[in-house]
C-alpha positions as CSV (number, residue, x, y, z in Angstrom):
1,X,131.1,132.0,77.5
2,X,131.6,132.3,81.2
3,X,128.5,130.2,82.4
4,X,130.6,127.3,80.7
5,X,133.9,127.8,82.4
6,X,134.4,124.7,84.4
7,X,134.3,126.1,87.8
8,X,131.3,128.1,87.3
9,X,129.1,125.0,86.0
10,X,130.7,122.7,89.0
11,X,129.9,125.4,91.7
12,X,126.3,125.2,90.1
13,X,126.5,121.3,90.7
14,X,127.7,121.9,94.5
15,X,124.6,124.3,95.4
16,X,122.3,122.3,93.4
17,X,123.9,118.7,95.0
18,X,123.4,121.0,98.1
19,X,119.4,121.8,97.8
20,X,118.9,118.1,97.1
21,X,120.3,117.4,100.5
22,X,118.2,120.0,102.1
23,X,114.5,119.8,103.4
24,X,113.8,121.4,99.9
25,X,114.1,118.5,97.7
26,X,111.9,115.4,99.0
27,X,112.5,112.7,96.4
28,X,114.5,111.2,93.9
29,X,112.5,112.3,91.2
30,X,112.3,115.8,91.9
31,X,116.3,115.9,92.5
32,X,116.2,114.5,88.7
33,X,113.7,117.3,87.9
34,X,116.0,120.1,89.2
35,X,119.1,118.1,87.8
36,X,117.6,118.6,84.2
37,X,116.3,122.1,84.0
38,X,119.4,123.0,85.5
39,X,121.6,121.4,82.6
40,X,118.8,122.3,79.9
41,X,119.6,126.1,81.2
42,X,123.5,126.1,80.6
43,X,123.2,124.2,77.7
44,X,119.3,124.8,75.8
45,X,119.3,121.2,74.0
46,X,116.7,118.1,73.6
47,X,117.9,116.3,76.5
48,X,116.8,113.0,78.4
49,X,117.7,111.7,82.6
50,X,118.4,109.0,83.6
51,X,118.5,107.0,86.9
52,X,119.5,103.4,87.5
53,X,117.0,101.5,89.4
54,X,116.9,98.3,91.5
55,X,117.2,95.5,88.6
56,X,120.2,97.4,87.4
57,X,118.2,99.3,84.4
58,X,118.7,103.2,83.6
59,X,114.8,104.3,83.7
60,X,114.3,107.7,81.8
61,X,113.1,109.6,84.8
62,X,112.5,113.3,82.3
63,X,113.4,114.5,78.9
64,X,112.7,117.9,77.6
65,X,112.1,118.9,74.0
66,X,110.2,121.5,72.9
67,X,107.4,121.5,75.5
68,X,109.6,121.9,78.6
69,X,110.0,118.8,80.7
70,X,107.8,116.0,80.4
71,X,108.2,112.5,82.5
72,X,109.8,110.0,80.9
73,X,109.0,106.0,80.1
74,X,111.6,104.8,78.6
75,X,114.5,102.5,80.4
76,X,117.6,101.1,78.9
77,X,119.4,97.6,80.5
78,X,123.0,98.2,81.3
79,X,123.8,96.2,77.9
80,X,123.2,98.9,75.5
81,X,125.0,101.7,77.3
82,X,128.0,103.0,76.0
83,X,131.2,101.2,77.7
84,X,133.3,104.7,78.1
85,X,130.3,106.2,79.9
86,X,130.5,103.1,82.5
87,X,134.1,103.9,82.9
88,X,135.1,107.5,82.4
89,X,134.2,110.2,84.9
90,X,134.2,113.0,82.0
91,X,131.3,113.5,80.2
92,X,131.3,111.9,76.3
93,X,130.7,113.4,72.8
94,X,129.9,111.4,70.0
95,X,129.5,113.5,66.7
96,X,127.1,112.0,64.0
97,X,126.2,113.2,60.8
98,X,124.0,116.3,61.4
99,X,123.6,115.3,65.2
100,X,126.0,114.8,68.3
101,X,124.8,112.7,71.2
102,X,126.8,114.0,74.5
103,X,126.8,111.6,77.5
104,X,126.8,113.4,81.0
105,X,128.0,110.8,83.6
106,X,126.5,110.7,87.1
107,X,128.5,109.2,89.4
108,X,129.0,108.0,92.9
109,X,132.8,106.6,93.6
110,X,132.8,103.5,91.2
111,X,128.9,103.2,90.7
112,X,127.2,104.6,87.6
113,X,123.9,105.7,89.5
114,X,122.4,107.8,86.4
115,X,123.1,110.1,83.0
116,X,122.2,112.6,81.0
117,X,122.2,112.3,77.4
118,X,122.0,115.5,75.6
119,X,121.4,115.8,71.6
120,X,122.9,118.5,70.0
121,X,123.2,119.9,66.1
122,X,126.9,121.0,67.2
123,X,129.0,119.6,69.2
124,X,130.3,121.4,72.6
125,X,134.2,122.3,72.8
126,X,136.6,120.2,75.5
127,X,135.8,122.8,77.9
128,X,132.5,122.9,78.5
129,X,132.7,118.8,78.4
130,X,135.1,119.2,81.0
131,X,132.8,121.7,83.1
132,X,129.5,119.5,82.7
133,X,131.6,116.5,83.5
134,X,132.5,118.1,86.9
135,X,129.0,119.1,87.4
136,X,127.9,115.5,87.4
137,X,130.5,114.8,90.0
138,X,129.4,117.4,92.3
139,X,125.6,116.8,91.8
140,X,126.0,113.0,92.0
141,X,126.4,112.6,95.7
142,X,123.5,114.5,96.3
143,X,121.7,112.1,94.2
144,X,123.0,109.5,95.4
145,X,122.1,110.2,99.4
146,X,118.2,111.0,98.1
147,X,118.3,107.6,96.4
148,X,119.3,105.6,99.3
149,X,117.1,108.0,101.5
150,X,114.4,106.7,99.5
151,X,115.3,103.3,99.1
152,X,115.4,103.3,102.9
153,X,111.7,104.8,103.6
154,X,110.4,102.4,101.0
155,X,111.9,99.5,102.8
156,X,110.6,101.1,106.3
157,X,107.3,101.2,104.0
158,X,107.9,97.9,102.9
159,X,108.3,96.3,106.8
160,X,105.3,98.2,108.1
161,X,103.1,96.7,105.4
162,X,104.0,93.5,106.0
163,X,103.9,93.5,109.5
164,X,99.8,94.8,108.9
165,X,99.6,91.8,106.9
166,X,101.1,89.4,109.0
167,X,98.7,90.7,111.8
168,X,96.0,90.6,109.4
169,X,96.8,87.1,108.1
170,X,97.2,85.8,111.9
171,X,93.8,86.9,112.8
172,X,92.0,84.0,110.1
173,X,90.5,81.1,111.3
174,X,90.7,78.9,108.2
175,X,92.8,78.3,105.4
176,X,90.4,79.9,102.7
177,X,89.8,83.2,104.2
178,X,93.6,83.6,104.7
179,X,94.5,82.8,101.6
180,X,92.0,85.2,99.9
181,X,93.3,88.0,102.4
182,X,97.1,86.8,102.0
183,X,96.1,87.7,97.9
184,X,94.1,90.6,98.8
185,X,96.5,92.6,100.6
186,X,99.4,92.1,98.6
187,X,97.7,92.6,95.2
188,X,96.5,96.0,97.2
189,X,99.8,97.6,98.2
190,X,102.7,95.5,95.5
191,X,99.9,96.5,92.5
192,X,101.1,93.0,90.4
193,X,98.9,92.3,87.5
194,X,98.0,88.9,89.1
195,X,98.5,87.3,92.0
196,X,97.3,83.7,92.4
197,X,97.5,81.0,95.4
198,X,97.3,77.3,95.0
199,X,97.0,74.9,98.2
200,X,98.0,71.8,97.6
201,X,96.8,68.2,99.6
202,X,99.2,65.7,101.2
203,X,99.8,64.6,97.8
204,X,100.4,67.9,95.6
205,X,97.1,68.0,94.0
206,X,95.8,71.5,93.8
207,X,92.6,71.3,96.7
208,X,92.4,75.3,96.9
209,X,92.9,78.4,94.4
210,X,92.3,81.9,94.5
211,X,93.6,85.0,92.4
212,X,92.6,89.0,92.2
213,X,94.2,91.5,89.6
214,X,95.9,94.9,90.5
215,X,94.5,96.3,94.2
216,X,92.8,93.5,94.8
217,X,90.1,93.0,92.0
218,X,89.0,89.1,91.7
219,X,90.7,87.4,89.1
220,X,89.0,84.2,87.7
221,X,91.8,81.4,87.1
222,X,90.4,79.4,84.4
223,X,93.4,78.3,83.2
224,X,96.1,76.7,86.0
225,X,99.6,77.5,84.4
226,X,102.2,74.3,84.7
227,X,103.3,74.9,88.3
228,X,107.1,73.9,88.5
229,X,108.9,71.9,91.4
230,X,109.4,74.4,93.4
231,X,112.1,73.6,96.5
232,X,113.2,76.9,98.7
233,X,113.6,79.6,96.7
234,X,111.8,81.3,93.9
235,X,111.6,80.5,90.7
236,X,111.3,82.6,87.3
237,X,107.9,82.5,85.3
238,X,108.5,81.4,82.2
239,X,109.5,84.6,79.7
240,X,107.0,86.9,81.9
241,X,108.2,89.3,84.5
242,X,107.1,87.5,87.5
243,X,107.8,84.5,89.8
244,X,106.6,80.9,91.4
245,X,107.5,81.3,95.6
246,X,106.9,78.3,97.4
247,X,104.5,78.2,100.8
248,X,106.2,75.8,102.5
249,X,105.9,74.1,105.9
250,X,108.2,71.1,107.8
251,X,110.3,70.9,104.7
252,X,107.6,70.2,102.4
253,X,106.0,72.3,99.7
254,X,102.1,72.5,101.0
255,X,101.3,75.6,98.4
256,X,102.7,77.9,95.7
257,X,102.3,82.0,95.4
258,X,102.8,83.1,91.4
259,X,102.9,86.8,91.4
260,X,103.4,88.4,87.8
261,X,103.4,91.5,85.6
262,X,102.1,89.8,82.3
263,X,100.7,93.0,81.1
264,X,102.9,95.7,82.0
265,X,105.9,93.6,82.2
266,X,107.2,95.5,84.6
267,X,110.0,93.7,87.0
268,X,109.6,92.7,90.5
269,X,111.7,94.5,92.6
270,X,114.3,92.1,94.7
271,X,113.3,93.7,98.4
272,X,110.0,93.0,97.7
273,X,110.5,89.5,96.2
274,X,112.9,88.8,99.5
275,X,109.4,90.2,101.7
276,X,107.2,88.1,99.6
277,X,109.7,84.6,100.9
278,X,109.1,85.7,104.6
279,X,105.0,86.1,103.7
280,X,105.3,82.8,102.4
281,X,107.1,81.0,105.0
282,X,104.8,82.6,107.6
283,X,101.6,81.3,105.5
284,X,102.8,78.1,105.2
285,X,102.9,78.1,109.2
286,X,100.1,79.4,109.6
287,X,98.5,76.8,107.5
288,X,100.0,73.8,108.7
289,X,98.8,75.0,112.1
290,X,95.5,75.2,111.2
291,X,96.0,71.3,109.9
292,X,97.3,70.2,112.9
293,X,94.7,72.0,115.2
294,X,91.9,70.8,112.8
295,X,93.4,67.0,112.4
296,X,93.1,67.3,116.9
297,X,90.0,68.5,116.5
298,X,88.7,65.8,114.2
299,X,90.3,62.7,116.7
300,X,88.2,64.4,119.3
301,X,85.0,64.4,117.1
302,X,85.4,61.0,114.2
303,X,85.6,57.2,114.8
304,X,89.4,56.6,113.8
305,X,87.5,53.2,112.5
306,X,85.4,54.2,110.3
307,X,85.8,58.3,109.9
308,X,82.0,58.8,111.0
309,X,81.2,60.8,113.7
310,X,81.6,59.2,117.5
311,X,78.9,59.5,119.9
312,X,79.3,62.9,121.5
313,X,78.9,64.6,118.5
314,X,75.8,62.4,117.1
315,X,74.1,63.6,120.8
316,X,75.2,67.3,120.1
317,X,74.0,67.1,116.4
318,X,70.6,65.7,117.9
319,X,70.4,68.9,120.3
320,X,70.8,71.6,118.0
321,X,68.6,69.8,115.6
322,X,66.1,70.0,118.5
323,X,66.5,74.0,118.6
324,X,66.4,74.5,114.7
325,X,63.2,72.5,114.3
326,X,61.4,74.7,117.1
327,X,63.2,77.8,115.5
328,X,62.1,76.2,111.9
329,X,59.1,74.6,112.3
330,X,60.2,71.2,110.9
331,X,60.7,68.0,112.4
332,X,63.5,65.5,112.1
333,X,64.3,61.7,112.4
334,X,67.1,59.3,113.7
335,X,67.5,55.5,113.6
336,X,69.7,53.5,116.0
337,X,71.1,50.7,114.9
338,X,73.0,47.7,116.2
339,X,74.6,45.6,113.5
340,X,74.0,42.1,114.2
341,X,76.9,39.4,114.9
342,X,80.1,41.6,115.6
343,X,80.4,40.2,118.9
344,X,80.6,36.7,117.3
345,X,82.4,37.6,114.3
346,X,85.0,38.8,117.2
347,X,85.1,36.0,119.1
348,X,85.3,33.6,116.2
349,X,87.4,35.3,113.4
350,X,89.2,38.1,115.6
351,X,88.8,41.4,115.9
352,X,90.4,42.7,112.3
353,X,87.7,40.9,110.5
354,X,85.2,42.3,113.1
355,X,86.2,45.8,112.1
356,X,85.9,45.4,108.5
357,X,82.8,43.9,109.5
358,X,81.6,47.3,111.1
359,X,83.3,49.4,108.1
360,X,81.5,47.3,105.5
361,X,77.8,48.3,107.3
362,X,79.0,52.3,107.5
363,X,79.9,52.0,103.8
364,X,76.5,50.7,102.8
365,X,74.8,53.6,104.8
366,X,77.1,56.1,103.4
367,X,76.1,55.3,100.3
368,X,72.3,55.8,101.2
369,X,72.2,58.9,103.5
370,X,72.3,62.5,102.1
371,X,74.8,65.0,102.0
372,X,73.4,66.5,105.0
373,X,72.0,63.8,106.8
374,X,74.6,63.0,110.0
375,X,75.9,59.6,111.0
376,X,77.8,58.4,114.1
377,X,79.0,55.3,116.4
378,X,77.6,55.5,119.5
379,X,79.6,52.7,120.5
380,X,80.6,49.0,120.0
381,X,77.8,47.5,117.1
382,X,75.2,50.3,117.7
383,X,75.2,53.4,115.3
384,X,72.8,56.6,115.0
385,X,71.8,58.3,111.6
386,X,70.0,61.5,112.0
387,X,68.0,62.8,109.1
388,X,66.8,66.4,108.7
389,X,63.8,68.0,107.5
390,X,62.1,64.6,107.6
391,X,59.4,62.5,108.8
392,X,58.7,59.0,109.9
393,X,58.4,57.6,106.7
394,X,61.3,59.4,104.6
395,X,63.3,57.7,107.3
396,X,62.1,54.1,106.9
397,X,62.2,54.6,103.0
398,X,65.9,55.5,103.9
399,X,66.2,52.5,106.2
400,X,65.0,50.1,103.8
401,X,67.9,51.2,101.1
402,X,69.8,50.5,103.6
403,X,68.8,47.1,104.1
404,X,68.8,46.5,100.0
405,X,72.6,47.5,99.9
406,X,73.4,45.1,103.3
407,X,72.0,42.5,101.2
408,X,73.3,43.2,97.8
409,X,76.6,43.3,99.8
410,X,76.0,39.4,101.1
411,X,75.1,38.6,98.0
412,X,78.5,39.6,96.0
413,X,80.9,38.8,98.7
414,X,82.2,35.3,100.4
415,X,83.3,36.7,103.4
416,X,82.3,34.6,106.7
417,X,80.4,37.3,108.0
418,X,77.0,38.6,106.6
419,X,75.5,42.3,107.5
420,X,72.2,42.4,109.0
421,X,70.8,45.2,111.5
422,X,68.2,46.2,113.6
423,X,66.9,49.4,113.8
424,X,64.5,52.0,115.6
425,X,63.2,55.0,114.5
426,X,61.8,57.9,116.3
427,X,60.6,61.7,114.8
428,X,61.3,65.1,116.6
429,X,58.1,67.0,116.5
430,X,58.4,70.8,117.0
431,X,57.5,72.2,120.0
432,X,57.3,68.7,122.0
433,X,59.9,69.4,124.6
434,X,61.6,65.7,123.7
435,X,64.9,65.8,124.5
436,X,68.0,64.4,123.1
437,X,68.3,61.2,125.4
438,X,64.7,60.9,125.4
439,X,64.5,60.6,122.0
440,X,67.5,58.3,122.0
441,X,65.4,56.1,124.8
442,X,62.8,55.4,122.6
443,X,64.8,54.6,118.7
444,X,66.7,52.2,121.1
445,X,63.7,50.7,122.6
446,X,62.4,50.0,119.5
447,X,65.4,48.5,118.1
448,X,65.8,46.2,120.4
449,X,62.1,45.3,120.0
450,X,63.1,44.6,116.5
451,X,65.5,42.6,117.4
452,X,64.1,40.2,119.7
453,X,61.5,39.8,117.0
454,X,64.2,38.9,114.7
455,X,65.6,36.4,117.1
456,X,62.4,35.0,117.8
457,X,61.9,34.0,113.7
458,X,63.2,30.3,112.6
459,X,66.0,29.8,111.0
């Protein structure tokens, strides 16, 4: 027949390799969808297109049978092809009992970038091999310039997107909401089954997770899969399609991304993997950052001696606490203390046993106050503990545990020193106008009235 001659079928391939490179064909799928009815029109067989994608797989883009073309979902690893159709340039006839299986090579150069595999009752003569053989070659180049065309705009996709999330990310002001929008936004636009982040403490212990599902739905991780040592690159997960990318920062692994397809099992494409390393890397510097600026910010607010809070904040704690109760209706207290005998304990024993002298008494109110209640050195021996919500005698009743632990302390250690205190307490009633170093004035005035008492008692 003279629609099989050879030149007629590879001048059909020219125009058609010529439409795919015109304005009228916009992807890579509907060049396959042209491709197909094309073909299925010279030769009116079952027949199946495929395209090679990026993890080196031939994904069934269409097939057509006896409902016209239909979408395909099949993909086959470059293992099972047939080795002539990797090397020959000719399209391939392999006759079976009752069935013949013809391989239609697309080609570009040396690269096999797709087939077509028709199935046939009969198999075709040499000629019309010959002639869809040329018509793969003269449609492939086509193919092969929408292909990279579109592998091009979904990279230009690809870098916009992660430049949004970069912004995005940059904008957070603590490590948990940028981890939950690092997870959000790339569940969102990659569409993985799960992505989960795990921020580890100085010593690798897991201190924050956080996971979501396809386009950002929470995921609940109730079970923390073995997380591998992880150095600079990525590693596989397990049997699953999907991979452990470490968040690192000054050489050291501070956090771990697993990203995965355990229920499609679909593979991770390597362009987004090699985005998903530069997300990471920016994360992890984002989040050592934040460490640093919050480890400044805690020298300018803690006692490096004890971790408690130093003076300025106890006096700014005592101001808004002033506000809230007016706002609130509800009053608060504060002691000030001054631990007795650090000065001597200095002067006798040195100043390393005075400042295990002064962490001793913080650990005996620490174990006393509430989660809430607020506790600082103001300086030297004399400390402030600010209770809120409370009244005159909550406080005392707190005090006096206190004094129960200072003693049970004495009583189970030999060390030269013992800890005693005195203390003043003062309440903030709402709507009194007292201020902050007013109310300071009078705990310490009382202290100290405590404590010449105490100095006045016999020995």
């Amino acid at each position: 027949m003279d629609k099989y001659s050879k030149q007629y079928i590879a001048s059909l391939g020219v125009r058609l390799a010529q439409k795919i490179l015109s304005s009228d064909v916009g992807s890579v799928d509907e060049a396959c969808y042209f491709i197909i009815r094309s073909v299925h029109r010279l030769v009116p067989s079952p027949m199946r297109i495929y395209l090679r994608n990026d993890y080196n797989e031939f994904e069934e883009k269409y097939y057509i049978l006896d409902l016209g073309v239909q979408v395909g979902d099949d993909s086959l690893p470059m293992y099972q092809l047939d080795p002539e159709l990797l090397k020959k340039l000719t399209a391939i006839q392999h006759e079976n009992p009752g069935q013949t299986i013809i391989s239609v090579p697309l080609r570009h150069k040396d690269q096999l970038i797709g087939f077509i595999e028709i199935t046939r009752e009969s198999p075709l003569s040499d000629e019309v091999l010959m002639a869809l053989g040329a018509y793969g070659n003269s449609v492939s180049l086509g193919l092969y310039i929408i292909k990279e065309k579109d592998k091009s705009e979904r990279r230009r996709d690809l870098h916009s997107r992660i430049m949004k999330i970069l912004i995005d990310l940059r904008a957070k002001d603590n490590i948990e909401k940028l981890v939950i929008t690092f997870v959000n936004e790339v569940s969102r636009y990659f569409l993985y089954d799960r992505t989960c982040v795990f921020i580890f403490d100085e010593y690798g212990q897991i201190i924050y997770q956080y996971g979501a599902k396809s386009r950002g739905k929470p995921l609940t991780i109730s079970h923390t899969p073995k997380i591998p040592k992880l150095d600079n690159k990525p590693q596989a997960f397990d049997d699953i399609s999907g991979w452990w990318l470490p968040i690192r920062a000054k050489n050291q692994v501070i956090g771990c991304v697993l990203v995965d397809n355990i229920y499609t099992l679909s593979k991770i494409n390597e362009n987004q993997l090699s985005a998903l390393e530069e997300l990471c890397n920016f994360v992890g510097i984002i989040i050592e950052n934040m460490r640093l600026f919050e480890s400044i910010e805690r020298l300018g607010r803690v006692d490096h001696l004890t971790g408690i809070y130093n003076r300025r904040v106890g006096i700014y704690y005592i101001n808004q606490l002033i506000k809230e109760s007016d706002k609130k209706n509800l009053s608060f207290a504060l002691i000030f203390t001054d631990l007795t005998g650090l000065k001597l304990t200095n002067d006798t024993h040195g100043h390393s046993l005075g400042d295990q002298m002064i962490k001793d008494f913080v650990g005996c109110i620490n174990e006393v106050v509430r989660p809430r209640d607020i506790v600082s050195r103001m300086g030297g021996d004399e400390f402030l503990i600010i209770f809120p919500d409370c009244n005159m005698e909550g406080a005392e009743a707190a005090w006096q545990r206190i004094e129960a632990k200072m003693q049970a302390y004495n009583k189970a250690t030999d060390k030269t020193y013992k800890l005693s205190a005195s203390h003043g307490c003062v309440v903030y009633e709402p709507h009194s106008g007292v201020s902050a170093n007013r109310l300071l004035a009078i705990a310490d005035k009382r202290m100290y009235r405590e404590k010449r008492q105490r100095a006045s008692l016999p020995i």
